[in-house]
C-alpha positions as CSV (number, residue, x, y, z in Angstrom):
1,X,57.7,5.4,22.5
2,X,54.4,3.6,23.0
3,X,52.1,5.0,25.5
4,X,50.1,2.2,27.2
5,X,46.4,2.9,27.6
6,X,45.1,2.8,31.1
7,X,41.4,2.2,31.9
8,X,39.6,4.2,34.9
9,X,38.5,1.0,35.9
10,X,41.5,-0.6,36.1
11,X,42.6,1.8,38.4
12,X,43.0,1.1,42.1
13,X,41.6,3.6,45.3
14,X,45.1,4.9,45.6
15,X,45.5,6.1,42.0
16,X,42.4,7.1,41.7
17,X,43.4,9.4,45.1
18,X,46.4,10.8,43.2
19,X,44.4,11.3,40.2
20,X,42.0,13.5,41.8
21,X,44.5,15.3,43.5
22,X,46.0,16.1,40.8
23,X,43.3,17.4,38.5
24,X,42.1,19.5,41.7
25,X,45.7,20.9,41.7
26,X,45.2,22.2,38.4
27,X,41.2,23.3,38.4
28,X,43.2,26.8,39.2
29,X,43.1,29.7,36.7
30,X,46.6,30.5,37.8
31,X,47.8,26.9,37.9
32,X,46.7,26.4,34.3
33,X,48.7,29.5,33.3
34,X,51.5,28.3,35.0
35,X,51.3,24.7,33.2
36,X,50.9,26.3,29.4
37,X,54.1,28.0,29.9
38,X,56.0,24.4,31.0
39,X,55.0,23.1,27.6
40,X,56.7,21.4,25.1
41,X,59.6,20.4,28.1
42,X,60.0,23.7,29.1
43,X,61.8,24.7,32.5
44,X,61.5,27.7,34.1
45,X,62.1,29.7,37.7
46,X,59.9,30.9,40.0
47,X,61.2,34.3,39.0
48,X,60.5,34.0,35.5
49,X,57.3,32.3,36.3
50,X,56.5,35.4,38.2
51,X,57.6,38.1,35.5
52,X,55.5,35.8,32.7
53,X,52.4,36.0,34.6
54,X,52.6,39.4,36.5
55,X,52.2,38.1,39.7
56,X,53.6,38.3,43.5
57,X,56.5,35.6,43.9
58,X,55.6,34.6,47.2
59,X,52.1,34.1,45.2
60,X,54.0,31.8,42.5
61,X,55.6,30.0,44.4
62,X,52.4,29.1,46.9
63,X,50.9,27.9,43.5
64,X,54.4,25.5,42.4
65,X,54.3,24.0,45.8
66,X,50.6,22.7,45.2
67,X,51.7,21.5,41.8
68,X,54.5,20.1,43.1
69,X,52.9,18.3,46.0
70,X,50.4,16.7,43.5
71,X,52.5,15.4,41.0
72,X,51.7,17.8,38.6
73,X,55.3,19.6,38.4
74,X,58.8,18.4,39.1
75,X,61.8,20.5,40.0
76,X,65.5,19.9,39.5
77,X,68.2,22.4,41.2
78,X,71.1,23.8,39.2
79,X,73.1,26.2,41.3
80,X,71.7,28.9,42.7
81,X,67.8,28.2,40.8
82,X,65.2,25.8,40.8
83,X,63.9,24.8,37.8
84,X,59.9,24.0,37.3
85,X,58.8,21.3,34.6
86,X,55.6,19.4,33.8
87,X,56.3,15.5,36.0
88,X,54.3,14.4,32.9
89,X,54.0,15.6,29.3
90,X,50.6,13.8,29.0
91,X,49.1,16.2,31.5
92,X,49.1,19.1,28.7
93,X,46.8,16.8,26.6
94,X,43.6,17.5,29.8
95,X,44.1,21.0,29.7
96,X,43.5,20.8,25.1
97,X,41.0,18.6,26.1
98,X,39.4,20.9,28.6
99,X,39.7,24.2,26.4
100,X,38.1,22.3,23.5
101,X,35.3,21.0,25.4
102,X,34.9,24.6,26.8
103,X,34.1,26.1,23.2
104,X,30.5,26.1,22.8
């Protein structure tokens, strides 16, 4: 699969809009936490979100919702659960970029 190379340029307002919205979504200690364990095509729960990172499930699922509502997850019901995934693979590439560029 080819991925197509996109220019910032070439970008219109309204892209740019959901771009920004979607890097925002993720400047979130939590968020990125979230987003390394939906790597590599994983799905998980908001329960097993919540177990893997120790935290409050009311307090995972506020943090899904924004990721959700920005593009940055997707979420696809089976039965009784909710499954959480990464919308885009790509997006896992900013956060390698971001922790190598954070090494000094």
């Amino acid at each position: 699969m080819e991925v197509q190379t996109i220019k910032i340029k070439d970008l219109n307002a309204n892209q740019l809009e959901r771009a920004v919205g979607m890097l925002k979504a993720i400047a979130h200690p939590m968020r990125i936490a979230i987003i390394s364990h939906l790597e590599d095509g994983k799905k998980l729960t908001v329960t097993e979100i919540h177990k893997l990172l120790n935290i409050e499930q009311s307090t995972t699922s506020h943090h899904l919702g924004i990721l959700k509502d920005k593009g940055v997850l997707a979420s696809k019901r089976e039965g009784k659960n909710t499954y959480y995934f990464l919308k885009h693979e790509s997006l896992r590439n900013i956060l390698e970029c971001v922790s190598r560029c954070s090494i000094d």
